[in-house]
Jmol script that loads the backbone (N, CA, C; Angstrom):
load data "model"
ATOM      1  N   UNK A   1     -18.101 -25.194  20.275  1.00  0.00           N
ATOM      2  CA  UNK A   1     -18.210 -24.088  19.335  1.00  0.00           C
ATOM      3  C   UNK A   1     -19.312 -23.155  19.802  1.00  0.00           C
ATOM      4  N   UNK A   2     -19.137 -21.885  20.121  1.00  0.00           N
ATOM      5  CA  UNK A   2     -20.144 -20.609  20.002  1.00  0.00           C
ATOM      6  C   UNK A   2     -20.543 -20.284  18.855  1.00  0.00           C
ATOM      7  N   UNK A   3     -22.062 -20.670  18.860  1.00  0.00           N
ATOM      8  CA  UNK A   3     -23.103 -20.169  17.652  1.00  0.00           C
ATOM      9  C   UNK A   3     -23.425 -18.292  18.409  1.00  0.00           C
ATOM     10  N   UNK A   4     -23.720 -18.027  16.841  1.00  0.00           N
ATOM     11  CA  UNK A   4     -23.873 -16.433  17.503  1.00  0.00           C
ATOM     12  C   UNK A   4     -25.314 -16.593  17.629  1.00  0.00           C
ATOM     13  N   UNK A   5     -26.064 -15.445  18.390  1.00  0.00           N
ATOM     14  CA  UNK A   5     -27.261 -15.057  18.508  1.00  0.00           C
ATOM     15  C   UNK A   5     -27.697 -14.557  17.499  1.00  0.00           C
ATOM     16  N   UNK A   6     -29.351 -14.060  16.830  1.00  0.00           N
ATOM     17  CA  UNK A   6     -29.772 -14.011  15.271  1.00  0.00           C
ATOM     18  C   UNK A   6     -28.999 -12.156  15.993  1.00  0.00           C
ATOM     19  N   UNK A   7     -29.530 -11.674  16.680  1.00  0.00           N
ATOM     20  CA  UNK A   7     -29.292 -10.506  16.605  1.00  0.00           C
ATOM     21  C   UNK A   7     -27.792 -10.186  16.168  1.00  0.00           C
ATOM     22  N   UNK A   8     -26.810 -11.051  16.840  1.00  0.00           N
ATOM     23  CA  UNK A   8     -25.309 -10.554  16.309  1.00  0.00           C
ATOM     24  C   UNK A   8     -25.005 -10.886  15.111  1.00  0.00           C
ATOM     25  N   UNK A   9     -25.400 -12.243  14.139  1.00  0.00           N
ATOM     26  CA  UNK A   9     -25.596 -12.565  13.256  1.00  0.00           C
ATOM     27  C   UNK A   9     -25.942 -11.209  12.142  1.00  0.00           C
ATOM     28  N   UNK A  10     -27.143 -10.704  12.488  1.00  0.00           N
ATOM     29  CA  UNK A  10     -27.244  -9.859  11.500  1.00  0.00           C
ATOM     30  C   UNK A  10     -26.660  -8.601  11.249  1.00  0.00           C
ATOM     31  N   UNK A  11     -26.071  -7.603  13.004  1.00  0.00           N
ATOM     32  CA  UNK A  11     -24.838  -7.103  12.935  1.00  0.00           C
ATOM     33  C   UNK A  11     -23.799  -7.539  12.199  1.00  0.00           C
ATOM     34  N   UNK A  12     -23.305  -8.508  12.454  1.00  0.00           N
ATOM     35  CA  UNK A  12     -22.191  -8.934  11.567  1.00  0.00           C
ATOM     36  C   UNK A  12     -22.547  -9.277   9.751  1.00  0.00           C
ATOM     37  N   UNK A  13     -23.588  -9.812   9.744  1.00  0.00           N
ATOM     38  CA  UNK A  13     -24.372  -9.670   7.925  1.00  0.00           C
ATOM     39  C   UNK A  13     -24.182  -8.165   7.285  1.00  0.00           C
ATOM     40  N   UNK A  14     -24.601  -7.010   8.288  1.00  0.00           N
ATOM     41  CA  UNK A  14     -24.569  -6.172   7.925  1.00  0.00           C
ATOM     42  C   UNK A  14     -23.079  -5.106   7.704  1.00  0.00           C
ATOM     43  N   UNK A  15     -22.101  -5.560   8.884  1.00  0.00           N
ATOM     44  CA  UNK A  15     -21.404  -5.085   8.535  1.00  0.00           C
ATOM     45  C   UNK A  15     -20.088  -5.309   6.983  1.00  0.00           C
ATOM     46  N   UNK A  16     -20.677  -6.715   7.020  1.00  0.00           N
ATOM     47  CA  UNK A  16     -19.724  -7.577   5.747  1.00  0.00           C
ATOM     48  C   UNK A  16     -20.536  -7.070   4.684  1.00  0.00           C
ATOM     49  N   UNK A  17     -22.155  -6.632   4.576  1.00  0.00           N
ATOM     50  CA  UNK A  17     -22.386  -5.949   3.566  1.00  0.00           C
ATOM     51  C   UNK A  17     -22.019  -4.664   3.449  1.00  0.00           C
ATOM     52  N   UNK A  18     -21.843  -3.757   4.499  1.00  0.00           N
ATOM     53  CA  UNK A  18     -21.747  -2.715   3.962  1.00  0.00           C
ATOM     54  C   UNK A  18     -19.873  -2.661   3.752  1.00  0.00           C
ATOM     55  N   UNK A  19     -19.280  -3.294   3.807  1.00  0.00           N
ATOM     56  CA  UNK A  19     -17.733  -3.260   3.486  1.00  0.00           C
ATOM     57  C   UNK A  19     -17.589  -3.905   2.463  1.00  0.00           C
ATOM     58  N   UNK A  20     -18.990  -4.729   1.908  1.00  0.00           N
ATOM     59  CA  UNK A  20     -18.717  -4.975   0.241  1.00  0.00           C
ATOM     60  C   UNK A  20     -18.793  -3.951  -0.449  1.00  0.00           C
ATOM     61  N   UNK A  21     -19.654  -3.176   0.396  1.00  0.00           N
ATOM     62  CA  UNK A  21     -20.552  -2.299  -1.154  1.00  0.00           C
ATOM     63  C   UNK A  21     -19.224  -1.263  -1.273  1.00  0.00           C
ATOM     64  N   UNK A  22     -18.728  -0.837  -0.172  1.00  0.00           N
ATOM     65  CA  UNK A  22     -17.519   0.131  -0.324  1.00  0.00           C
ATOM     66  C   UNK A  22     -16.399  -0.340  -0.915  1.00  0.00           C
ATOM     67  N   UNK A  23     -15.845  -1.966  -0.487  1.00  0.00           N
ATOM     68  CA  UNK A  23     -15.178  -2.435  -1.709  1.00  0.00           C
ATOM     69  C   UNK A  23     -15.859  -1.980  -3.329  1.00  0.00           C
ATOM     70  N   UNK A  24     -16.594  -2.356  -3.405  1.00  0.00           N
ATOM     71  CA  UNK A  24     -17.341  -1.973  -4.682  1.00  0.00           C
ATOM     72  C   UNK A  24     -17.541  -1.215  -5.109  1.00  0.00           C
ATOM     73  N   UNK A  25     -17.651   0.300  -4.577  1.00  0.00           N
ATOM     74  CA  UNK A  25     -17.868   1.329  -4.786  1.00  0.00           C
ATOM     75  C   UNK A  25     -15.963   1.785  -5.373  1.00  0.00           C
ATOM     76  N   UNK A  26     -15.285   1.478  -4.568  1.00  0.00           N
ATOM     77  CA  UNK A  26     -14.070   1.802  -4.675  1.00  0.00           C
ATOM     78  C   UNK A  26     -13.297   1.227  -5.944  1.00  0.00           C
ATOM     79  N   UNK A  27     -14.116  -0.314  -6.280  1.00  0.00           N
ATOM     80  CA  UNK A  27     -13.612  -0.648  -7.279  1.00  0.00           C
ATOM     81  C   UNK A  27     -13.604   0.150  -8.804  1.00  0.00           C
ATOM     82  N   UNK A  28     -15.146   0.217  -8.418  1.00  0.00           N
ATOM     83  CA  UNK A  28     -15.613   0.958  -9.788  1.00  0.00           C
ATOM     84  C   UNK A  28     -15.060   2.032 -10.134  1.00  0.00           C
ATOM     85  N   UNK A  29     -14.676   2.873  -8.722  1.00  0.00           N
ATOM     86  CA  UNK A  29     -13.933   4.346  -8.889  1.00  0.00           C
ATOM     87  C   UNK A  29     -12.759   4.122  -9.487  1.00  0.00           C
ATOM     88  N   UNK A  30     -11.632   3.021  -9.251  1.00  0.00           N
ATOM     89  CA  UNK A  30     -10.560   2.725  -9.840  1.00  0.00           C
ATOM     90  C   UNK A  30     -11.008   2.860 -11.624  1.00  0.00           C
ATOM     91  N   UNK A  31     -12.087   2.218 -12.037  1.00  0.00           N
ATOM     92  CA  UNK A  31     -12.422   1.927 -13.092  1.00  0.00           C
ATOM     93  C   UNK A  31     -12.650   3.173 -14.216  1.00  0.00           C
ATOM     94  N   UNK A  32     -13.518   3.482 -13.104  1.00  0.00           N
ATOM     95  CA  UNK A  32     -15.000   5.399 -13.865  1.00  0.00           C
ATOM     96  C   UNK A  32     -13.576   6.425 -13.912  1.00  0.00           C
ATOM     97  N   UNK A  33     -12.563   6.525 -13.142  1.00  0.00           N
ATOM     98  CA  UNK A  33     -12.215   7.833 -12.890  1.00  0.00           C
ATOM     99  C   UNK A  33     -10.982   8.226 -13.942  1.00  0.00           C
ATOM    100  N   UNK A  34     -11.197   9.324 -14.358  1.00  0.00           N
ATOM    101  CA  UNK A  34     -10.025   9.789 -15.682  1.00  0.00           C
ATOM    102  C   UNK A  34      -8.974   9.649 -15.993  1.00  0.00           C
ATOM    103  N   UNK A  35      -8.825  10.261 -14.121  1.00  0.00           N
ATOM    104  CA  UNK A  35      -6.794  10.489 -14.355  1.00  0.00           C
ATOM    105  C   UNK A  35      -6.616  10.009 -12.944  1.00  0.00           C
ATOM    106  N   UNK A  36      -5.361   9.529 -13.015  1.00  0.00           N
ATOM    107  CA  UNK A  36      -4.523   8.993 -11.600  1.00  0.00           C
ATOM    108  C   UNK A  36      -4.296   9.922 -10.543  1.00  0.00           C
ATOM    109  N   UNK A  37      -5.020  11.086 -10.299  1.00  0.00           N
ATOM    110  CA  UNK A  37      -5.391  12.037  -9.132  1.00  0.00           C
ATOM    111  C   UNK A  37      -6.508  11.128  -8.455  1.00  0.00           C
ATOM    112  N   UNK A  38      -7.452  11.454  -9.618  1.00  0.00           N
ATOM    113  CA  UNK A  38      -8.605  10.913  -8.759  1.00  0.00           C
ATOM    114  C   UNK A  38      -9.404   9.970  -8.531  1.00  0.00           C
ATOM    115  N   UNK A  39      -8.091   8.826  -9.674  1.00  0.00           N
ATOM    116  CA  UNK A  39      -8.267   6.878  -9.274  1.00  0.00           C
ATOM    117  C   UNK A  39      -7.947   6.781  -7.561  1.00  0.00           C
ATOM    118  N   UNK A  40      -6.746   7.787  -7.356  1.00  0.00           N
ATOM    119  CA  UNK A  40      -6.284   8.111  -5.875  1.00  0.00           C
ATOM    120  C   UNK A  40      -7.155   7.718  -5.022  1.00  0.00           C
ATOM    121  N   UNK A  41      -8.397   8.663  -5.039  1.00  0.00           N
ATOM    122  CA  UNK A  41      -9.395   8.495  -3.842  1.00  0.00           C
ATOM    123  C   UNK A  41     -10.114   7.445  -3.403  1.00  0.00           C
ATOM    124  N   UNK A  42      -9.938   5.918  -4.999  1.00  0.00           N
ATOM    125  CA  UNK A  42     -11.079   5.307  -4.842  1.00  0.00           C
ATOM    126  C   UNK A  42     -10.107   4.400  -3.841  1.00  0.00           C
ATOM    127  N   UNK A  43      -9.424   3.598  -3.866  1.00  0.00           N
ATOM    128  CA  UNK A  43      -8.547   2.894  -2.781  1.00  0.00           C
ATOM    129  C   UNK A  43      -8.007   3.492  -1.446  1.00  0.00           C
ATOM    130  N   UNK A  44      -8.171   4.688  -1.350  1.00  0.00           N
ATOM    131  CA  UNK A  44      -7.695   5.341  -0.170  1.00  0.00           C
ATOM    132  C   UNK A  44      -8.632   6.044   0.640  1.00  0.00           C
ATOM    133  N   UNK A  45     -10.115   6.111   0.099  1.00  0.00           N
ATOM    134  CA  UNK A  45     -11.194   5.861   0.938  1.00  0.00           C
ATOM    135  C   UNK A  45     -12.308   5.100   0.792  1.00  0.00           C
ATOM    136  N   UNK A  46     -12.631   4.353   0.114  1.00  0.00           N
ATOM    137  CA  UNK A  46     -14.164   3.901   0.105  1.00  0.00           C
ATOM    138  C   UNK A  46     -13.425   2.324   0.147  1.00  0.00           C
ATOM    139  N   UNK A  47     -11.867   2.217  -0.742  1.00  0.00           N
ATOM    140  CA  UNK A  47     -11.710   0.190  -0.359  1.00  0.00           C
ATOM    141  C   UNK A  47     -11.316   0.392   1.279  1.00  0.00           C
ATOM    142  N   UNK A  48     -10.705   1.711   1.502  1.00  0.00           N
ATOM    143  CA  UNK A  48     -10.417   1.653   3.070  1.00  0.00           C
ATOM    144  C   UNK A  48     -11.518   1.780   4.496  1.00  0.00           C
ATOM    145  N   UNK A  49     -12.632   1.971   3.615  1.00  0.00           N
ATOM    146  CA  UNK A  49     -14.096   1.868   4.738  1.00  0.00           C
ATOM    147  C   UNK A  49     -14.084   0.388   4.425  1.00  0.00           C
ATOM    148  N   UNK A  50     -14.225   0.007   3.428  1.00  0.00           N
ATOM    149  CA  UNK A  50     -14.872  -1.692   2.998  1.00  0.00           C
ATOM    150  C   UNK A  50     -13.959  -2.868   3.409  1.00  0.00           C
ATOM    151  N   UNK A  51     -12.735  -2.228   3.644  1.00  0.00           N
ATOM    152  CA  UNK A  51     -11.946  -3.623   4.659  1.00  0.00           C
ATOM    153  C   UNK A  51     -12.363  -3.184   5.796  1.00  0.00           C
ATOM    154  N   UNK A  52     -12.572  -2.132   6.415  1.00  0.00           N
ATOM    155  CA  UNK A  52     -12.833  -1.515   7.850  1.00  0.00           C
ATOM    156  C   UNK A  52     -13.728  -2.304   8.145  1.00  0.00           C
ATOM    157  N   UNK A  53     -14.662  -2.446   7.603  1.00  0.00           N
ATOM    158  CA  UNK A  53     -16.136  -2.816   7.675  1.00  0.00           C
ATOM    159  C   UNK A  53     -15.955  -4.494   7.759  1.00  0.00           C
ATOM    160  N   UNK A  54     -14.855  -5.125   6.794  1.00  0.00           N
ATOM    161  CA  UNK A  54     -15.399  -6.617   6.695  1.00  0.00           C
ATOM    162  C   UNK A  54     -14.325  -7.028   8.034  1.00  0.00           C
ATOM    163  N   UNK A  55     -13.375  -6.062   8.535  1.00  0.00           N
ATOM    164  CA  UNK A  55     -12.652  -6.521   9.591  1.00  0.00           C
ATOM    165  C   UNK A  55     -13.183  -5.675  10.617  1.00  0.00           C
ATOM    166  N   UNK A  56     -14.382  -4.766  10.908  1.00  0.00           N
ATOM    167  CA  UNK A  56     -14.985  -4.804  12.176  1.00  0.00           C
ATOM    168  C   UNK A  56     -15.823  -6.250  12.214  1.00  0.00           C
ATOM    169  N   UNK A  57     -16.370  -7.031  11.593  1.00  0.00           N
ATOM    170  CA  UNK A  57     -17.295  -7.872  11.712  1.00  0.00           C
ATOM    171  C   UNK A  57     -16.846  -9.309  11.992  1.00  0.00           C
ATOM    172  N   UNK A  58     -14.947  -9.559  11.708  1.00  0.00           N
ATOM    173  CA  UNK A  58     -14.455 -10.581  12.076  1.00  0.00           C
ATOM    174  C   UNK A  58     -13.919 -10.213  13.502  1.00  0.00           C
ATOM    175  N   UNK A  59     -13.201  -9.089  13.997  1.00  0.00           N
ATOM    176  CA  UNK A  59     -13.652  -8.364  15.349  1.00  0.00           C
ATOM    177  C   UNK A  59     -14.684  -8.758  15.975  1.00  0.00           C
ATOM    178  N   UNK A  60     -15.704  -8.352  15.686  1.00  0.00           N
ATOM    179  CA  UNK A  60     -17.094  -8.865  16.480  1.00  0.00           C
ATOM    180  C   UNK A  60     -17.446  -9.998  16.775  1.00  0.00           C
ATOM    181  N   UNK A  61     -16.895 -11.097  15.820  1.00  0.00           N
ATOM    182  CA  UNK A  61     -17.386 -12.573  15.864  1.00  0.00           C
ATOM    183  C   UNK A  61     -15.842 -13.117  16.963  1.00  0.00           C
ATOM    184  N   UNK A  62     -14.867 -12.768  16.903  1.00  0.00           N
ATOM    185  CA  UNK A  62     -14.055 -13.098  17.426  1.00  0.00           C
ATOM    186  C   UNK A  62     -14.293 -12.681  18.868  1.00  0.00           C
ATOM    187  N   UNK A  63     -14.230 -11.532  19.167  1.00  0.00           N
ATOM    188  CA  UNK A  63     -14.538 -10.975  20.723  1.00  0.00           C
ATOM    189  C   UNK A  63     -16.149 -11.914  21.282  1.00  0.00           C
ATOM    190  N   UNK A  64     -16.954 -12.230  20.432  1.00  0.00           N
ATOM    191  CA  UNK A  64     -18.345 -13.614  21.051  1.00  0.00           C
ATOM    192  C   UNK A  64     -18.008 -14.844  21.400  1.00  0.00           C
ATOM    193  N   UNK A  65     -16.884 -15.129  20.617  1.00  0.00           N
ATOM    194  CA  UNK A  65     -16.074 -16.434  20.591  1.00  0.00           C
ATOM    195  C   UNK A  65     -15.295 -15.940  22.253  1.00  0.00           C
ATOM    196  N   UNK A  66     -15.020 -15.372  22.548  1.00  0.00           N
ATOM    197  CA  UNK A  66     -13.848 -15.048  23.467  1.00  0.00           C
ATOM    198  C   UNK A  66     -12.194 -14.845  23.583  1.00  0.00           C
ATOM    199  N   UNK A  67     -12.282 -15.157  22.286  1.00  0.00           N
ATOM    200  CA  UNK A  67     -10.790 -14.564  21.705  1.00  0.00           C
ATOM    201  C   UNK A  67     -10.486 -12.910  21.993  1.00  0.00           C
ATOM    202  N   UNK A  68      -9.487 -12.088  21.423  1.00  0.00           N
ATOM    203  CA  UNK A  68      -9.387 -10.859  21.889  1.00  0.00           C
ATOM    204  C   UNK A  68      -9.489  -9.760  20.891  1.00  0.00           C
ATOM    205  N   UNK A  69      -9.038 -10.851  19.592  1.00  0.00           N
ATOM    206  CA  UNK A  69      -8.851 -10.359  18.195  1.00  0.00           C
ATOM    207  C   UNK A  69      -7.452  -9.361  17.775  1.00  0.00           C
ATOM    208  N   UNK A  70      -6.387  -9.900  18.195  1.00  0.00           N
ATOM    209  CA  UNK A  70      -4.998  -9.114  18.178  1.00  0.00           C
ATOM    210  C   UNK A  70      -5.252  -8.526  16.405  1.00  0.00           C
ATOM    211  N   UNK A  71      -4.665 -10.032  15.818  1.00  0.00           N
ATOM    212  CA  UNK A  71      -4.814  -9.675  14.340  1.00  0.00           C
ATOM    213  C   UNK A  71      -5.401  -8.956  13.778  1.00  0.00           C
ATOM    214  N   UNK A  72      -7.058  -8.676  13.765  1.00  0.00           N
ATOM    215  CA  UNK A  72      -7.773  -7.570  13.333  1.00  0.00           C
ATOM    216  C   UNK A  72      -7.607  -5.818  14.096  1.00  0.00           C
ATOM    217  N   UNK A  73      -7.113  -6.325  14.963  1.00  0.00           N
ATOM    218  CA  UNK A  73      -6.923  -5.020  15.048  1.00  0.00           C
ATOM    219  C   UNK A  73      -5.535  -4.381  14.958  1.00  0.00           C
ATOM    220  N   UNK A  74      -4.485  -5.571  14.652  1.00  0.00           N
ATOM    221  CA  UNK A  74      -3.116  -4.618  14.213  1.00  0.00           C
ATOM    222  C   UNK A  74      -3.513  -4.429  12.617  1.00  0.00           C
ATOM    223  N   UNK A  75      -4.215  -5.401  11.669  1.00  0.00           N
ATOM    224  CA  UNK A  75      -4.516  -5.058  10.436  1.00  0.00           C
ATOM    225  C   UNK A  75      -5.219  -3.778  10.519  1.00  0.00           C
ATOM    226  N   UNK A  76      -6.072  -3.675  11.262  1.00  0.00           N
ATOM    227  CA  UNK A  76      -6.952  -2.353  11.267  1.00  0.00           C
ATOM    228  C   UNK A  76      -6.299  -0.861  11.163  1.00  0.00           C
ATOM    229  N   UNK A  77      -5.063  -1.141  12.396  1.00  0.00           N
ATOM    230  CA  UNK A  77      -4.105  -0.154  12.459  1.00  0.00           C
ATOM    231  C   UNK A  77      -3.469   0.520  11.654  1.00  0.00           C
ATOM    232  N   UNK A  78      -2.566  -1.181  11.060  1.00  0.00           N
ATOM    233  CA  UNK A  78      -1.736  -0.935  10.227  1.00  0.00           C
ATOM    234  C   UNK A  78      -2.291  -0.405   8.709  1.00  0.00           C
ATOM    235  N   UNK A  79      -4.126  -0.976   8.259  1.00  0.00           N
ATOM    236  CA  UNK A  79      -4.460  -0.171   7.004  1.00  0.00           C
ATOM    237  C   UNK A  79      -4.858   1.418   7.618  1.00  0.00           C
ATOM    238  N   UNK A  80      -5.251   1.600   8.311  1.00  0.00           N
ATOM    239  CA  UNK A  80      -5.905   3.511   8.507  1.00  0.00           C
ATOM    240  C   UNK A  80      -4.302   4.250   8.866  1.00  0.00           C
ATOM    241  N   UNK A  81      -2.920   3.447   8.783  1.00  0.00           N
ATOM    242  CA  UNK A  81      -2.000   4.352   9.373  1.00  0.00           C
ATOM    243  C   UNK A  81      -1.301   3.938   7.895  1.00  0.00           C
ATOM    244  N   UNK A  82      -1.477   3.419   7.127  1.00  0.00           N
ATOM    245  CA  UNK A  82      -0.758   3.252   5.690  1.00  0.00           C
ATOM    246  C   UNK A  82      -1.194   3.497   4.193  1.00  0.00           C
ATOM    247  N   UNK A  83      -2.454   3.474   4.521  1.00  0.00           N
ATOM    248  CA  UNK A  83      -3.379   3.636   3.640  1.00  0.00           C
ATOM    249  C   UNK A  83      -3.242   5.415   2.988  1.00  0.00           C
ATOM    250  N   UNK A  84      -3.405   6.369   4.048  1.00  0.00           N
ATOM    251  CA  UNK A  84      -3.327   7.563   3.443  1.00  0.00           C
ATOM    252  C   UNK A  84      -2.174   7.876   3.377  1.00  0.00           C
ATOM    253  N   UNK A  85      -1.007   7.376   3.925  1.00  0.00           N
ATOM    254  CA  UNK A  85       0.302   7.794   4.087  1.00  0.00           C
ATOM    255  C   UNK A  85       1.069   7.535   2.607  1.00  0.00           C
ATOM    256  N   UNK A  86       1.051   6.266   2.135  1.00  0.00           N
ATOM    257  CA  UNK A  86       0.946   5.863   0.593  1.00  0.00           C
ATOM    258  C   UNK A  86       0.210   6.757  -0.436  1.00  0.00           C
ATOM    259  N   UNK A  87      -1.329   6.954   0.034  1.00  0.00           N
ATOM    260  CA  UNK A  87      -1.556   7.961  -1.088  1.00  0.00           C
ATOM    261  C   UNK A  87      -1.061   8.933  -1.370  1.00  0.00           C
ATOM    262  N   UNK A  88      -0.696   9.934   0.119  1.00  0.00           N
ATOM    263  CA  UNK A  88       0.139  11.440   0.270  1.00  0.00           C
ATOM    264  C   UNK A  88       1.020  10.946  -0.857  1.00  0.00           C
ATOM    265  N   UNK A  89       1.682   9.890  -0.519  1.00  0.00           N
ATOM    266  CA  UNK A  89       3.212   9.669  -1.347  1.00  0.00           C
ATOM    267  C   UNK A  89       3.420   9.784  -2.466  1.00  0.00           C
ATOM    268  N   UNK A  90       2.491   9.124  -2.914  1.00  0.00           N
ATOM    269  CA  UNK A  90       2.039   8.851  -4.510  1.00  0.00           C
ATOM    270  C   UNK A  90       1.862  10.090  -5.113  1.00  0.00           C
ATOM    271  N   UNK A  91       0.718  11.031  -4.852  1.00  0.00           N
ATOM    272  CA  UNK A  91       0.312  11.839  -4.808  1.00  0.00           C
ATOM    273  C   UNK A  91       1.551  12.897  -5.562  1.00  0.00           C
ATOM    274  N   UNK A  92       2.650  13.144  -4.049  1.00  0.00           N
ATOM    275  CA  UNK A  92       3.836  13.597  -4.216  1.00  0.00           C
ATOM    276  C   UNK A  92       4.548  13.566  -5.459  1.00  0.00           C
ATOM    277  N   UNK A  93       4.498  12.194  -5.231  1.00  0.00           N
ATOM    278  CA  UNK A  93       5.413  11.652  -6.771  1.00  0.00           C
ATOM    279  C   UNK A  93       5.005  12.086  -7.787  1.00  0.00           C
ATOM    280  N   UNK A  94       3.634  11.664  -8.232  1.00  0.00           N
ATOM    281  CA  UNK A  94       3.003  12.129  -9.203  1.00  0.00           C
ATOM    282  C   UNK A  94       2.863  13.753  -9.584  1.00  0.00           C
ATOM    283  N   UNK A  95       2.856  14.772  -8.673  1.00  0.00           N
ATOM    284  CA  UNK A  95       2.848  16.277  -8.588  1.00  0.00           C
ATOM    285  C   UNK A  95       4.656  16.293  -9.032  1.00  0.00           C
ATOM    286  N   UNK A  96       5.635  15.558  -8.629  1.00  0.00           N
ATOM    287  CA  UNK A  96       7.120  16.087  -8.908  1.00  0.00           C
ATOM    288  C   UNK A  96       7.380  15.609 -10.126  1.00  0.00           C
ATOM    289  N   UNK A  97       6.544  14.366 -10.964  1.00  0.00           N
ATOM    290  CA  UNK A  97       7.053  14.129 -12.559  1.00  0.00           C
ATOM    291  C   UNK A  97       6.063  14.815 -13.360  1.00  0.00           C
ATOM    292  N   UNK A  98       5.327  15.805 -12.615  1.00  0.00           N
ATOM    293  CA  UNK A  98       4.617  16.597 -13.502  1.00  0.00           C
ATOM    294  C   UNK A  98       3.436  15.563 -14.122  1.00  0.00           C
ATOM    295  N   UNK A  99       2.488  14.501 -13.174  1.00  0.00           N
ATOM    296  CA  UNK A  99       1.442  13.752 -14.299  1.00  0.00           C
ATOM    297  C   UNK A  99       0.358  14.597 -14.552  1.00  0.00           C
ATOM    298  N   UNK A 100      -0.416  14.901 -15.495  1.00  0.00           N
ATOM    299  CA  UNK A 100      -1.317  16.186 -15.985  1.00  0.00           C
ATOM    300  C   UNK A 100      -2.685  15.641 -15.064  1.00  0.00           C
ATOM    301  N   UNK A 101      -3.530  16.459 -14.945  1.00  0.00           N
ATOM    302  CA  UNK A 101      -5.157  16.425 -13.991  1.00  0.00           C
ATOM    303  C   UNK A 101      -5.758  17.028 -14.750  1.00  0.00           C
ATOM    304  N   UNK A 102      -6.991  16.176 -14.988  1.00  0.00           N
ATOM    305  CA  UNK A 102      -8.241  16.671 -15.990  1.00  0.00           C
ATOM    306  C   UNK A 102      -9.377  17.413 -14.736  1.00  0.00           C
ATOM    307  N   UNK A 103      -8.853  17.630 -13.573  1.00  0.00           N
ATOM    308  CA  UNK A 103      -9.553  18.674 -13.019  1.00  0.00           C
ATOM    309  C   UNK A 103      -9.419  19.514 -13.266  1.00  0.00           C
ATOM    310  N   UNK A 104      -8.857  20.355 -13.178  1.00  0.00           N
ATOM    311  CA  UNK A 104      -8.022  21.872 -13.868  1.00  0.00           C
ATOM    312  C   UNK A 104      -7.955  22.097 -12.842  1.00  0.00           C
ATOM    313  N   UNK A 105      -7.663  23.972 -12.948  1.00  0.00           N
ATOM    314  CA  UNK A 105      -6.766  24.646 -11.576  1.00  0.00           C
ATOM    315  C   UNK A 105      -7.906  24.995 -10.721  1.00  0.00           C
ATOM    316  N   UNK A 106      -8.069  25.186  -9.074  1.00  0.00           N
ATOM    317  CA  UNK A 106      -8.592  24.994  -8.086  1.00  0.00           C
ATOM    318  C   UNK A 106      -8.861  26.665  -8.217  1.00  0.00           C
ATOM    319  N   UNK A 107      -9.954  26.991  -8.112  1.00  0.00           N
ATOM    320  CA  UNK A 107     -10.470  28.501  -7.853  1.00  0.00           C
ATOM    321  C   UNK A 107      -9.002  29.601  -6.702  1.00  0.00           C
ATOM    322  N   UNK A 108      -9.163  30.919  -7.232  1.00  0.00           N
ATOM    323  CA  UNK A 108      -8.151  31.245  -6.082  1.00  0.00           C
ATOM    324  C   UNK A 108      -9.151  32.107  -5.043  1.00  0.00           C
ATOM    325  N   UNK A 109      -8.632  32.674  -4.089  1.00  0.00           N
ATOM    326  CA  UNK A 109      -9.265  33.873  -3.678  1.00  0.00           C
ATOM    327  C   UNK A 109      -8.863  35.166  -3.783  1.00  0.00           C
ATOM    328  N   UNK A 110      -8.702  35.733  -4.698  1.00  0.00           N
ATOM    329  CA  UNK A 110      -8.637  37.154  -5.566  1.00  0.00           C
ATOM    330  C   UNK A 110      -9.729  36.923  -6.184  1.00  0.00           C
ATOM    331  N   UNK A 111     -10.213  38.858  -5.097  1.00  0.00           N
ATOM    332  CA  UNK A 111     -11.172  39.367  -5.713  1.00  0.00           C
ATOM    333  C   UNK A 111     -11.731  39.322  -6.928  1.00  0.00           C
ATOM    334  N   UNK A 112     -12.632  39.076  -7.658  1.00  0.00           N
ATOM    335  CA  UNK A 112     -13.365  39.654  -8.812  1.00  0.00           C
ATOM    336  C   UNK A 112     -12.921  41.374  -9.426  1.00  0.00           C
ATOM    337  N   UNK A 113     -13.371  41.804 -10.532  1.00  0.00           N
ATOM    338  CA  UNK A 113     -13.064  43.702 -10.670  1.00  0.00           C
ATOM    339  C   UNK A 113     -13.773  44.019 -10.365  1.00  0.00           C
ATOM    340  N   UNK A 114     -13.801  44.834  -9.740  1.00  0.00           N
ATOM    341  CA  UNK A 114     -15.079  46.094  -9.385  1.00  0.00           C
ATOM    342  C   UNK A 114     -15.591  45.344  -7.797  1.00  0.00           C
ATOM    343  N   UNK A 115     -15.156  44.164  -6.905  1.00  0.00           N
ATOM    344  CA  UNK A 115     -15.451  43.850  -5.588  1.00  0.00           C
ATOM    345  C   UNK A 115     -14.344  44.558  -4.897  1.00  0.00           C
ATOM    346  N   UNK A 116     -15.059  44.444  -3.360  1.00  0.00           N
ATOM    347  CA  UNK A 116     -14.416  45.072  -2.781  1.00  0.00           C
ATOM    348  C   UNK A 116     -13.337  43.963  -1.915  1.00  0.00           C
ATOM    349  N   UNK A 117     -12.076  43.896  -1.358  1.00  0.00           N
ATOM    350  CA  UNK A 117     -11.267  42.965  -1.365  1.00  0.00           C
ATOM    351  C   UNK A 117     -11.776  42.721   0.203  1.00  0.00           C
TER     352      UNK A 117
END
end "model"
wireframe off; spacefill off
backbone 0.3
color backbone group
């Protein structure tokens, strides 16, 4: 068995922490956020840094070991190439049954009266 070195050890500590906290962060957003626009963002970026993060660090321990790490990196693939592609979708869906957004409407660019265009 390959024991890691303290230095990779704590690379890898660190990266499983910081892919908790973005799990976590993402969770809460599911939780805090109003409307299903912008529950959207919390799983489709901050849980998608926080698996990134806890599967760069099984990556890392695997490539010390001497393995190559196939698995983590078709998972890796397969979440950053599905992850936003699903949200677009959703997204879609949700804009064609008409679900309402407590953001309101997005500023336009027309002039103000009396500016010059």
């Amino acid at each position: 068995m390959h024991t890691l070195p303290l230095w990779m050890e704590w690379a890898v500590a660190a990266l499983l922490v910081t892919g908790g906290v973005f799990t976590l962060v993402g969770a809460i957003g599911m939780l805090r956020f109003p409307d299903f626009y912008m529950r959207l963002h919390a799983p489709t970026k901050a849980t998608t840094l926080g698996v990134g993060g806890v599967l760069l660090a099984s990556l890392a321990v695997s490539w010390w070991r001497g393995e190559f790490g196939v698995p983590e990196l078709l998972i890796t693939l397969f979440l950053f190439i599905t992850a936003p592609v699903s949200a677009n979708l959703l997204a879609k869906a949700a804009l064609h049954l008409g679900v309402p957004s407590k953001a309101g409407q997005p500023p336009t660019n027309q002039p103000k009266p009396g500016e010059a265009p």
